[in-house]
C-alpha positions in Angstrom: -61.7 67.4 19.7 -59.1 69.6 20.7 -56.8 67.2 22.5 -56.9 64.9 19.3 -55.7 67.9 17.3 -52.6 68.6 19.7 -51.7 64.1 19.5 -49.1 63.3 17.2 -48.9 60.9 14.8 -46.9 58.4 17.4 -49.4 59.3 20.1 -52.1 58.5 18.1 -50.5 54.8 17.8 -49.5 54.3 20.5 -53.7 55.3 21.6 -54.6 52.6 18.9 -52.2 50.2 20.5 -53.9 50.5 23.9 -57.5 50.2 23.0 -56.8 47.5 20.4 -55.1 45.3 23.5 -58.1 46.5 25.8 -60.9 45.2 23.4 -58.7 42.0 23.2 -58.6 41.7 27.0 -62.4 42.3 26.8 -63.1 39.0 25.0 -60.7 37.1 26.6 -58.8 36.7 23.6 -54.6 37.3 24.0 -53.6 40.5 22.8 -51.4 40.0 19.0 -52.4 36.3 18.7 -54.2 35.1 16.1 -57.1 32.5 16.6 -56.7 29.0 15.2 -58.3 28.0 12.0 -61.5 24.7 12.6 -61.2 21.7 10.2 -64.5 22.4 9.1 -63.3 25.7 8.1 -61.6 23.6 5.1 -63.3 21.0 4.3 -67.1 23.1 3.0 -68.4 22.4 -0.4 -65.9 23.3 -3.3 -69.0 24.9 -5.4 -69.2 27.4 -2.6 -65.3 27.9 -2.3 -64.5 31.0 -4.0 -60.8 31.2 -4.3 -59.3 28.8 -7.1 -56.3 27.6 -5.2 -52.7 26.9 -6.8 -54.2 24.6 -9.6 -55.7 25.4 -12.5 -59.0 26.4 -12.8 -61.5 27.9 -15.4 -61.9 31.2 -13.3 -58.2 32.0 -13.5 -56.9 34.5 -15.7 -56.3 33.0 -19.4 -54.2 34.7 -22.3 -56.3 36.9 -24.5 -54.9 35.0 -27.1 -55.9 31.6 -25.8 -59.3 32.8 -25.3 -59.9 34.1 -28.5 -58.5 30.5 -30.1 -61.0 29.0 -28.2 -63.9 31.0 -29.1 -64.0 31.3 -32.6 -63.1 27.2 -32.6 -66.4 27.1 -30.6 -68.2 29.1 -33.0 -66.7 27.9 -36.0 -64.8 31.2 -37.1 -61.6 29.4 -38.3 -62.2 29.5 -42.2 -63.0 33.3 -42.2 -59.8 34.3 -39.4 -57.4 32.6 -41.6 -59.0 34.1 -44.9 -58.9 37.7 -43.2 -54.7 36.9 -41.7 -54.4 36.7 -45.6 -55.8 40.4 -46.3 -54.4 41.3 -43.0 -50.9 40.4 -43.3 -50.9 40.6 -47.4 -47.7 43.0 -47.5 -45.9 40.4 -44.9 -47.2 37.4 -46.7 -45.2 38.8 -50.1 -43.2 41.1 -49.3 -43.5 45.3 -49.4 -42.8 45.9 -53.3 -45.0 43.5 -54.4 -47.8 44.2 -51.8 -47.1 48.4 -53.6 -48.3 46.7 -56.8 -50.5 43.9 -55.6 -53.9 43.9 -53.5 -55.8 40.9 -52.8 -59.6 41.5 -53.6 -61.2 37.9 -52.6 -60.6 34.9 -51.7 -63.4 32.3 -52.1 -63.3 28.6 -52.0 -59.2 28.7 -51.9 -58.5 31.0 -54.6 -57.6 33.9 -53.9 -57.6 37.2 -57.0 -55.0 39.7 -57.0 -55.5 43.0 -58.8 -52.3 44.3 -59.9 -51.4 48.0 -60.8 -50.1 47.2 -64.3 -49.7 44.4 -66.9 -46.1 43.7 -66.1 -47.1 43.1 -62.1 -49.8 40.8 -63.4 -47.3 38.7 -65.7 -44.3 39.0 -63.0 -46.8 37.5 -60.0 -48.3 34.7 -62.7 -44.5 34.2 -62.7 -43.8 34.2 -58.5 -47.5 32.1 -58.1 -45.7 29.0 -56.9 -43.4 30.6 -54.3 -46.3 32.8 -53.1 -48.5 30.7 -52.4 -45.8 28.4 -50.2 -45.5 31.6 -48.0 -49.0 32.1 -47.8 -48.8 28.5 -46.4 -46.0 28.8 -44.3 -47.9 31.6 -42.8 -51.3 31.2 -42.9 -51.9 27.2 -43.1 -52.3 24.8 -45.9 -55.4 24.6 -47.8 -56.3 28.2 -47.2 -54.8 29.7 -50.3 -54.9 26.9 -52.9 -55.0 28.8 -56.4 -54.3 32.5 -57.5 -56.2 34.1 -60.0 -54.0 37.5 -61.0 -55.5 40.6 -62.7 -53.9 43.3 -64.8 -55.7 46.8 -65.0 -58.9 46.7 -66.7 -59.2 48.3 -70.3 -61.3 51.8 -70.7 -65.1 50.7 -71.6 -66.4 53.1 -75.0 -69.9 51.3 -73.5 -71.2 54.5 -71.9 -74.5 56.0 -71.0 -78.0 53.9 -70.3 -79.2 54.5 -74.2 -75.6 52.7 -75.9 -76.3 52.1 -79.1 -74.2 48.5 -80.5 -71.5 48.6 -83.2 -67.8 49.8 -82.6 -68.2 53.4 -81.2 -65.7 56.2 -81.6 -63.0 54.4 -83.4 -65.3 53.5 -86.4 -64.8 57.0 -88.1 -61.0 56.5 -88.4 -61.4 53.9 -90.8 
């Protein structure tokens, strides 16, 4: 153990060197040569081979992206990934201001309902319907988006309480 600890690093190569060459010698076999690959070593059953080689082959690596496609077309998730692109990429799809006045809230069957945050957004997107939905098309596909229904703010309800009782409420002591 001491005489190890004294070696340096190119005696302890050069050590390597020599036993590596005398275990060669040993089996007959020429020291730094290589043995030569069979035929049979080849040619064994492709189910058992387990590298893929330079074509393509199901166990190579595939694009996240490419996998996911594939997936939900297996499972039938198209319709609902291209109705959630629409909520996902809303403020893209319209633009930033309108998207601040605008939220999508569902989209069933192809139409899709827009609450807006006043009267004049509902009236100015009732307005912009046609060109919206062609870049919701452009974006998202044909036939996903094919009718917008746009709400303003809802009124205040007087209906309040479980025990309401019918007629006009508050305002009917003005007049």
């Amino acid at each position: 153990m001491g005489v190890e600890q004294s070696l340096s690093g190119r005696d302890l190569a050069r050590s390597a060197l020599a036993a590596a060459r005398a275990k060669a010698q040993a089996r007959g076999a020429e020291p730094g040569v290589r043995k030569r690959a069979k035929a049979t070593d080849f040619t064994q059953n492709p189910r058992r081979r387990r590298w893929s080689g330079s074509g393509a082959d199901p166990r190579d690596p595939q694009p996240l992206g490419r996998l996911v496609s594939r997936l939900s077309a297996e499972r039938g998730w198209g319709a609902r990934l291209a109705d959630g692109q629409v909520f996902g990429q809303w403020a893209r799809l319209v633009g930033e201001e309108v998207a601040e006045h605008a939220q999508p809230v569902s989209l069933k069957d192809g139409e899709l309902t827009v609450q807006t945050s006043s009267t004049a957004w509902a009236t100015q997107l009732r307005l912009l319907q046609g060109q919206l939905l062609t870049k919701i098309a452009a974006a998202v596909g044909n036939g996903v988006v094919k009718r917008m229904r746009i709400h303003g703010p809802t009124a205040p309800s007087w209906r309040k309480g479980a025990r309401h009782v019918p007629g006009r409420g508050p305002r009917d002591t003005y007049g």
